[in-house]
C-alpha positions as CSV (number, residue, x, y, z in Angstrom):
1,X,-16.0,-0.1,1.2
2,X,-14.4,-0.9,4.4
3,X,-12.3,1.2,7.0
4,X,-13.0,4.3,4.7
5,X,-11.6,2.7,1.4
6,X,-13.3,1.6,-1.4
7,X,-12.0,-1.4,-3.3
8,X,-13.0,-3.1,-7.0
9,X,-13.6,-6.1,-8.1
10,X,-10.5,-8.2,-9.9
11,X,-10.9,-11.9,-11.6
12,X,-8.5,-13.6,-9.1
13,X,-10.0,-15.7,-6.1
14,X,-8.5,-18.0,-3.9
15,X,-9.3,-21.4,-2.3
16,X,-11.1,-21.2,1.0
17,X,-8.2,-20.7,4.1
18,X,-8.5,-20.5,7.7
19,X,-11.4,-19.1,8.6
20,X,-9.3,-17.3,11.6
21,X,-8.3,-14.2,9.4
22,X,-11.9,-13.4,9.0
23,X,-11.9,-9.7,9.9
24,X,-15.5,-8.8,9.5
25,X,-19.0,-9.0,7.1
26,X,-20.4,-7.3,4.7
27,X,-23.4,-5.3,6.5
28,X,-25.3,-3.7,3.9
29,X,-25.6,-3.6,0.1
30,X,-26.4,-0.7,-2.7
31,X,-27.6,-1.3,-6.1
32,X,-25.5,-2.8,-8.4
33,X,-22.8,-0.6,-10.2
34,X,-23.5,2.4,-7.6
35,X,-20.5,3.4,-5.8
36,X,-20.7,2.1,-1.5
37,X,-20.7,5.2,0.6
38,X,-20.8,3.3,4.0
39,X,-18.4,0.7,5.7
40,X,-19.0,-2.9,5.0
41,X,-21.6,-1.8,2.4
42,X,-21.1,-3.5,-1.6
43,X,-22.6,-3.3,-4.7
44,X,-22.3,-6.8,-5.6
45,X,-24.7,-7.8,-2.9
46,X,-23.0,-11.2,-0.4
47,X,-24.6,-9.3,2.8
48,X,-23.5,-11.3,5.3
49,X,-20.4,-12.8,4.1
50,X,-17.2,-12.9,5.7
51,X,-14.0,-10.2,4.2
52,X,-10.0,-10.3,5.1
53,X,-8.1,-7.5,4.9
54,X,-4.5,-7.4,3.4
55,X,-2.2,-4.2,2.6
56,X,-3.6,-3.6,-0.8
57,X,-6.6,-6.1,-1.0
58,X,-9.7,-7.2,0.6
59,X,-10.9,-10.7,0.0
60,X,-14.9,-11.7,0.3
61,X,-16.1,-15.1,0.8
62,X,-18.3,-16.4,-1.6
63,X,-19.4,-19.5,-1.5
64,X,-16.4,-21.9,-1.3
65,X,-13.4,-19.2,-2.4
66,X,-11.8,-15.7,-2.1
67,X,-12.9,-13.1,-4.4
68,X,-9.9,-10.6,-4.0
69,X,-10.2,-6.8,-4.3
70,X,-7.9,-4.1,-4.7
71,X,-8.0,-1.0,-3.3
72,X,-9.9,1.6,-5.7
């Protein structure tokens, strides 16, 4: 969850970009498969890495590519 919207997981990723649109981290995690009730809070754990925000998708760094989500 992030600015009040919740987003799910999708099988696309993309290649590691500029490191400039990085527009925050995840803070916190829950238990997997429980829904996030707070900001920057996930259920798929990665506290700590970097997220970009798009119109209709967040993407989370993990490892060396972009795991994109859509909003839920």
């Amino acid at each position: 969850m992030v600015n009040d919207t919740l987003y799910y997981g999708t099988d696309q990723t993309r290649p590691m970009g500029d490191s400039e649109a990085v527009a925050g981290e995840i803070m916190s995690e829950t238990s997997e498969g429980a829904v996030p009730t707070e900001n920057g809070q996930s259920n798929f754990g990665c506290v700590g890495n970097a997220y970009t925000i798009g119109e209709e998708t967040i993407m989370v760094q993990i490892d060396e590519e972009w795991y994109i989500f859509e909003k839920a």
